[in-house]
KESEMAR-679832 format. One record per residue (C-alpha): x, y, z; residue number from 1. Coordinates in steps of 0.5 Angstrom, whole numbers, padded with zeros to 4 digits. Layout:
BEGIN
+-------+-------+-------+------+
:    xx :    yy :    zz : resi :
+-------+-------+-------+------+
:     X :     Y :     Z :  NUM :
...
+-------+-------+-------+------+
//
This chain:
BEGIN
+-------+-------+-------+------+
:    xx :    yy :    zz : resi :
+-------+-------+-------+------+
: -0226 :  0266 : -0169 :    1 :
: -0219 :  0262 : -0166 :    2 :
: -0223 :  0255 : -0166 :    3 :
: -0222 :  0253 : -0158 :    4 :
: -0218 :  0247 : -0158 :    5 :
: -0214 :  0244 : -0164 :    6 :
: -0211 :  0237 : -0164 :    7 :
: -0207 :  0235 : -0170 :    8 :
: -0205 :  0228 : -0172 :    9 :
: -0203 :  0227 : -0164 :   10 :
: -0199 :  0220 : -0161 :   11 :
: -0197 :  0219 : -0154 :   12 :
: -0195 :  0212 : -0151 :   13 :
: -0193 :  0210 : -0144 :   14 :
: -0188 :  0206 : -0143 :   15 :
: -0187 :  0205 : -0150 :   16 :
: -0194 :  0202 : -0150 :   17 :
: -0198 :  0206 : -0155 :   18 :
: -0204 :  0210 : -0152 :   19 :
: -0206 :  0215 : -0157 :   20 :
: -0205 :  0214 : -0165 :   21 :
: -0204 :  0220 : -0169 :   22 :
: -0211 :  0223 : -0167 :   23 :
: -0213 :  0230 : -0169 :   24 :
: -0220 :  0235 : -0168 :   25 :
: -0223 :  0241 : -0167 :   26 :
: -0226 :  0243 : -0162 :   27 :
: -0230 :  0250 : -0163 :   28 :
: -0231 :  0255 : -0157 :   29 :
: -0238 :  0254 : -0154 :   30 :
: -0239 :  0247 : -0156 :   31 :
: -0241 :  0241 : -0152 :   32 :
: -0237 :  0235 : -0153 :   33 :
: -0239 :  0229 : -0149 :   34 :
: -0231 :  0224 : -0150 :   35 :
: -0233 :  0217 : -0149 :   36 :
: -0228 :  0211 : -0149 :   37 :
: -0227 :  0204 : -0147 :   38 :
: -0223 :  0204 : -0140 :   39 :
: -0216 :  0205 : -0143 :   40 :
: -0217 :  0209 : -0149 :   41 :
: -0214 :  0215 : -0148 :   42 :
: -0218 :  0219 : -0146 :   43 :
: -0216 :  0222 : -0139 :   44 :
: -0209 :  0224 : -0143 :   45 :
: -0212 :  0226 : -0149 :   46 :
: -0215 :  0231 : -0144 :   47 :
: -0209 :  0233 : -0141 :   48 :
: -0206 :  0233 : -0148 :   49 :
: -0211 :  0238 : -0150 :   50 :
: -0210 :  0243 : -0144 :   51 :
: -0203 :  0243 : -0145 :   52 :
: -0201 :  0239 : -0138 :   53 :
: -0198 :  0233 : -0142 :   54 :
: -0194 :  0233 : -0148 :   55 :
: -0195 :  0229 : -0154 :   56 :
: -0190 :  0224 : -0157 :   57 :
: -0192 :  0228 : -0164 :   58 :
: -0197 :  0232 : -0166 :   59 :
: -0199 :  0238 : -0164 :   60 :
: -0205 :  0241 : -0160 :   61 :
: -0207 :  0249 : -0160 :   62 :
: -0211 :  0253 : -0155 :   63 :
: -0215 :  0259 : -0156 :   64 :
: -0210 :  0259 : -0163 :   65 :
: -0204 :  0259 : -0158 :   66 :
: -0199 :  0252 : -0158 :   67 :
: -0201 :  0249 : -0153 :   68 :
: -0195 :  0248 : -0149 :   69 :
: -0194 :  0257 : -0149 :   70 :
: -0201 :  0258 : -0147 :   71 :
: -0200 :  0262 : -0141 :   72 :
: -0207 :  0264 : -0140 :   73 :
: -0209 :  0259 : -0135 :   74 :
: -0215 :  0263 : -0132 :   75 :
: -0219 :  0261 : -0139 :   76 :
: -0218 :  0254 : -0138 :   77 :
: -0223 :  0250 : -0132 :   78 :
: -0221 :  0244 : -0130 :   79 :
: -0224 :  0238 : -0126 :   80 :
: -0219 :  0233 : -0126 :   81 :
: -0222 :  0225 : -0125 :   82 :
: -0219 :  0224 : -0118 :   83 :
: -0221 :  0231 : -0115 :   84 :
: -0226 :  0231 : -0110 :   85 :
: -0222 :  0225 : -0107 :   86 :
: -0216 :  0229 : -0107 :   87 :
: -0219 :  0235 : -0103 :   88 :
: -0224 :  0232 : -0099 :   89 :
: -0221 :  0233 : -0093 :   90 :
: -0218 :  0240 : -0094 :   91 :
: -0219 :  0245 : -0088 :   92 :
: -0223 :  0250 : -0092 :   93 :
: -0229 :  0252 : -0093 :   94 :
: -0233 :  0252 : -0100 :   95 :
: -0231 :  0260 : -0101 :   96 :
: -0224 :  0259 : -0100 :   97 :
: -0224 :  0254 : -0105 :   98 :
: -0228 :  0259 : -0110 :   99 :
: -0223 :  0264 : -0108 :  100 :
: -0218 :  0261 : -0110 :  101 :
: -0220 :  0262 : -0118 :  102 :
: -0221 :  0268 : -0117 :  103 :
: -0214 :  0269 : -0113 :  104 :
: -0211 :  0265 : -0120 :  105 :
: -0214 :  0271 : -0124 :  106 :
: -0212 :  0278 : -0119 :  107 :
: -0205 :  0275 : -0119 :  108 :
: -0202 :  0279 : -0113 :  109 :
: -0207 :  0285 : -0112 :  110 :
: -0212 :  0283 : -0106 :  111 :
: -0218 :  0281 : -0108 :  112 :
: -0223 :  0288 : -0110 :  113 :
: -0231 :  0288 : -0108 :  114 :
: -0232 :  0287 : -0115 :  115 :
: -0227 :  0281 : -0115 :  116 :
: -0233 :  0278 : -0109 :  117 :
: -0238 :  0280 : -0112 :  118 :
: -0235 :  0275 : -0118 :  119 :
: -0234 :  0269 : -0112 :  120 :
: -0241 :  0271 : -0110 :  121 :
: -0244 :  0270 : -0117 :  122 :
: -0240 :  0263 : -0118 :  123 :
: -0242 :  0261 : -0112 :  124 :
: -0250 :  0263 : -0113 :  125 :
: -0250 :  0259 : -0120 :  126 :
: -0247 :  0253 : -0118 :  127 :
: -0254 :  0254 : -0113 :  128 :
: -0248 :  0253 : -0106 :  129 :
: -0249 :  0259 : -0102 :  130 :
: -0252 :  0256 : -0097 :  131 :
: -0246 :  0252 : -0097 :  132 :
: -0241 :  0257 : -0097 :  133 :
: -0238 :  0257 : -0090 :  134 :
: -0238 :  0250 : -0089 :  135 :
: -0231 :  0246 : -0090 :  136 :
: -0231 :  0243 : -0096 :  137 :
: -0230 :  0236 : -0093 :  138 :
: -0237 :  0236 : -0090 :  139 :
: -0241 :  0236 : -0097 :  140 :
: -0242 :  0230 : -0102 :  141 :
: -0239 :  0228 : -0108 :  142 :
: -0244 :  0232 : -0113 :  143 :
: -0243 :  0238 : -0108 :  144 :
: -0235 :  0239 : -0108 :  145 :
: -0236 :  0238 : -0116 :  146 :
: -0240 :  0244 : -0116 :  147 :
: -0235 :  0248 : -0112 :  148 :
: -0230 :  0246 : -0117 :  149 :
: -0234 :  0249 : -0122 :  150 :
: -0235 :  0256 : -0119 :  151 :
: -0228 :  0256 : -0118 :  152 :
: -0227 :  0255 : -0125 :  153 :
: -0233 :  0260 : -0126 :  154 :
: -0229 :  0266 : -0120 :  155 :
: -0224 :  0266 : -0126 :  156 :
: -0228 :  0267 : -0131 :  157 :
: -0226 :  0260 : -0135 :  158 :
: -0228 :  0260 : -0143 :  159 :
: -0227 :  0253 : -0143 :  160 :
: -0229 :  0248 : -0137 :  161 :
: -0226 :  0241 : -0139 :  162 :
: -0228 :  0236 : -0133 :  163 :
: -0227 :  0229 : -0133 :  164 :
: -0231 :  0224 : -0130 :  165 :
: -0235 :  0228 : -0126 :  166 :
: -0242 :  0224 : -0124 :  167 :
: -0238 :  0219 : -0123 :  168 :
: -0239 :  0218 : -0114 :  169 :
: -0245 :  0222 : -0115 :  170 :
: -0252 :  0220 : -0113 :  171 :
: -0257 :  0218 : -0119 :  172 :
: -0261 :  0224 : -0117 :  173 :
: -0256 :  0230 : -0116 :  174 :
: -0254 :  0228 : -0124 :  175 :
: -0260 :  0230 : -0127 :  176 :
: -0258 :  0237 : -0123 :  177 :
: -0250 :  0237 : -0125 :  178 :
: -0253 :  0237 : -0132 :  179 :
: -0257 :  0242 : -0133 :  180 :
: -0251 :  0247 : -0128 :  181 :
: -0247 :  0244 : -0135 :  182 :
: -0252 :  0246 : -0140 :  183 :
: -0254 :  0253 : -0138 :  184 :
: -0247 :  0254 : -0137 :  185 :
: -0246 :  0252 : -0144 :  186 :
: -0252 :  0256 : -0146 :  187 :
: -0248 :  0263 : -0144 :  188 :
: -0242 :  0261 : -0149 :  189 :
: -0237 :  0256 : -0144 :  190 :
: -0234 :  0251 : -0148 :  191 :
: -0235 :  0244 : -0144 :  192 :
: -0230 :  0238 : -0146 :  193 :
: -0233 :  0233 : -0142 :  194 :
: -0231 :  0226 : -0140 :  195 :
: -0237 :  0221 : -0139 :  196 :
: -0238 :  0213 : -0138 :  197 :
: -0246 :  0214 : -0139 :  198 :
: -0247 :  0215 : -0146 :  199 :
: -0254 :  0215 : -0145 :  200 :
: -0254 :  0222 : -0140 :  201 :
: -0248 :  0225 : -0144 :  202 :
: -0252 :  0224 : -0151 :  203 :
: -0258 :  0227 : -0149 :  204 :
: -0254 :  0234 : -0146 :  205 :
: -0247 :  0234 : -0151 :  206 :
: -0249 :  0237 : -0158 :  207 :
: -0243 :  0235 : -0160 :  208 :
: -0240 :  0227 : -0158 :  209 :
: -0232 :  0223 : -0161 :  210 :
: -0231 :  0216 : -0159 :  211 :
: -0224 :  0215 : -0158 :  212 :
: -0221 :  0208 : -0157 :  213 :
: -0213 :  0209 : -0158 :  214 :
: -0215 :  0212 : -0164 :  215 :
: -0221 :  0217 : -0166 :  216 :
: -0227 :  0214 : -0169 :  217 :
: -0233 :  0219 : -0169 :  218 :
: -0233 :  0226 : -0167 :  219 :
: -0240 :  0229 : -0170 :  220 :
: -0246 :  0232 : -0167 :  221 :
: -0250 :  0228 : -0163 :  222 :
: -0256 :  0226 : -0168 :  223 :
: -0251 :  0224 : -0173 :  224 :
: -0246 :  0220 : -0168 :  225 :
: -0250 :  0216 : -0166 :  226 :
: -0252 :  0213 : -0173 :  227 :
: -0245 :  0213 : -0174 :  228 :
: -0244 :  0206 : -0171 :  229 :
: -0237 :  0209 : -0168 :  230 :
: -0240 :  0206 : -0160 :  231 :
: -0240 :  0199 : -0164 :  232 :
: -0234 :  0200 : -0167 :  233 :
: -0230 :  0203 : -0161 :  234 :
: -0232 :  0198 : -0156 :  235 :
: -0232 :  0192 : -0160 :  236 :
: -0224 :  0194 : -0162 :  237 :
: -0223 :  0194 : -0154 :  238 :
: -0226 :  0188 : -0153 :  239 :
: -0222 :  0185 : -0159 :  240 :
: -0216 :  0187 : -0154 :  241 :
: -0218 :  0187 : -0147 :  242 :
: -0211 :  0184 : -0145 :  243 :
: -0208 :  0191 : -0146 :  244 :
: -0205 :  0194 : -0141 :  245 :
: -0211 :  0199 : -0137 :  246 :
: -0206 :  0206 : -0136 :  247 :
: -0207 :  0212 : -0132 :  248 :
: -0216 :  0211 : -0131 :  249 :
: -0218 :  0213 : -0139 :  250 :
+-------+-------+-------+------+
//
C-alpha cells in the first residue's frame, strides 16, 4: 500500500527567513498524527506543504504516491484550515448546504443523486448535526462549524482529514466530544493529520505524534515520543530564539 503522505528533505523560507529546514516523513494511510510546535515552527505551512497548497523551496512531497503538486484528486483530501470557522461564520447558509458542497466537489457537474444525499445525510449524522441541519451555519458555535466542516470533507468521501488547530475557540467541554468524532473516524481508516496546541489531549487520542520546530526533531508513536525528549528539545530551541520573526500562525 502508497504510504499517505511522503515529505522528503523539504525547505521553505518566507522572505528569505527560513521556516522549514530539509524536513522529510511519512505518513502511512490510517495514521493519527498529532503535529506539535512552538508558535512560529512551521507547522501550519508544513500542512500546506504536504496537501500540495504551497510549494517547497526544495524538496519533495507525494500524496497517495502522486508529486504533490500534480494531484488532482482533491475529493480525498479534507481540509480544516486555522482560520475557517472565523472566515465562514457569517456565510448565509445552512449546515446542509455547507456538506453539500463536498459532496458538489466529488459529483462534479451532474446534479446531486438520491444516493449523493443519502451520503450528505450519513455525514451529517456522524458528525451528531442533524438537528442542526437546516440551521445557518452562522448561528452555531465554534465546535459545531467544526464539526460541519468535518461532514464536508466526509460528503466527499476524503481518505485523508488534515485539520489545523481546530479545538482552538472551542468550549472545554465540546473537546472531549470533537475528539472522540476524530477517533471513530480514524478507526474506520481515515488518516488524520492533526495540528494541535494541547499536547496532553493530542497524546492521548494520536497514535502516532512529530514535534516540529523549523526542523523535525521526533515523529514516532505516541508512547515512544513521548520518552523521546523531542518536547524539551523543540521548546527549549524556540526559547533560545524567541526574537525570531512569528509567520503565518505556525
Amino acid at each position: 500500500m502508497r504510504t499517505a503522505i511522503s515529505v522528503e528533505n523539504v525547505s521553505f523560507a518566507y522572505d528569505e527567513q527560513p521556516v522549514l529546514r530539509n524536513v522529510s516523513m511519512t505518513i502511512e494511510p490510517g495514521e493519527f498524527l498529532g503535529l506539535i510546535g512552538p508558535n512560529g515552527s512551521g507547522k501550519t505551512t508544513l500542512l500546506k506543504i504536504m496537501l500540495g497548497l504551497q510549494s517547497p523551496d526544495s524538496g519533495t512531497v507525494e500524496l497517495f504516491g502522486t508529486p504533490a503538486g500534480e494531484f488532482s484528486e482533491g475529493t480525498r483530501l479534507g481540509y480544516v484550515s486555522q482560520h475557517s470557522t472565523d472566515a465562514d461564520s457569517m456565510m448565509p447558509v445552512t449546515v446542509r448546504e455547507v456538506v453539500e458542497m463536498g459532496r458538489y466537489a466529488h459529483a462534479g457537474l451532474r446534479r446531486l443523486t438520491d444516493e449523493d444525499h443519502r451520503i450528505i445525510d450519513d455525514a451529517i449524522n456522524t458528525v451528531e448535526m442533524a438537528a442542526y441541519a437546516d440551521r445557518r451555519i452562522s448561528n452555531l458555535s465554534g465546535g459545531q462549524r467544526q464539526r460541519v466542516y468535518i461532514a464536508r470533507a466526509l460528503a466527499s468521501e476524503a481518505e485523508l482529514l488534515a485539520l489545523d488547530e481546530p479545538t482552538v475557540g472551542v468550549d472545554a467541554d465540546v473537546v472531549d466530544q470533537f475528539y472522540e468524532l476524530l477517533t471513530e473516524l480514524n478507526a474506520e481508516g481515515i488518516t488524520i493529520v492533526l495540528i494541535e496546541h494541547d499536547i496532553g489531549m493530542v497524546s492521548e487520542h494520536a497514535d502516532t505524534m512529530a514535534c516540529l520546530d523549523g526542523e523535525l526533531y521526533e515523529h514516532s508513536a505516541t508512547s515512544e515520543f513521548l520518552e523521546s525528549g523531542a518536547l524539551e528539545r523543540a521548546f527549549s530551541s524556540a526559547r533560545a530564539v524567541s526574537s525570531r520573526p512569528v509567520t503565518g500562525g505556525d
